[in-house]
C-alpha positions, 0 to 999 in steps of 0.5 A, a space after each residue: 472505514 473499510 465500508 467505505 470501499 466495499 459497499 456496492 464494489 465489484 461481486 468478486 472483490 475479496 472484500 474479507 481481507 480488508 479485515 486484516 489490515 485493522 489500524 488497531 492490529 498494526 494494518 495499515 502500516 505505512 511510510 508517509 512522504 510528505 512532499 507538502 512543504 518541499 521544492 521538486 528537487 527534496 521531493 525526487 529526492 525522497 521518493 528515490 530514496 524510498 525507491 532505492 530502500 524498497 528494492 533492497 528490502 528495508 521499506 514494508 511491502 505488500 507481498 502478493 501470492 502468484 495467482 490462481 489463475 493465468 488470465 489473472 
């Protein structure tokens, strides 16, 4: 429900990209850390696993372009 996000969002939003990251065409793909049912201790534990494997590269990322411009 991309909609959801865009509708009345800010003018200069590239709403457009949302597009890509269609469920259907393997967007939105993500780890989920589900700390539910844990104690604090296995839920650091989780997270800083998942911390350590996305500093070696092994985890999917968001890879974002330098920006176009300076102030950005």
């Amino acid at each position: 429900m991309p909609h959801v996000l865009s509708t009345n969002g800010w003018d200069a939003m590239r709403w457009e990209r949302l597009r890509r990251f269609d469920p259907r065409n393997g967007g939105w793909r993500m780890h989920v850390l589900d700390t539910s049912a844990r104690a604090r201790d296995e839920v650091a534990d989780q997270i800083v696993t998942w911390c350590r494997r996305a500093l070696r590269g092994q985890v999917l990322q968001i890879r974002l372009a330098e920006p176009k411009h300076p102030w950005v």
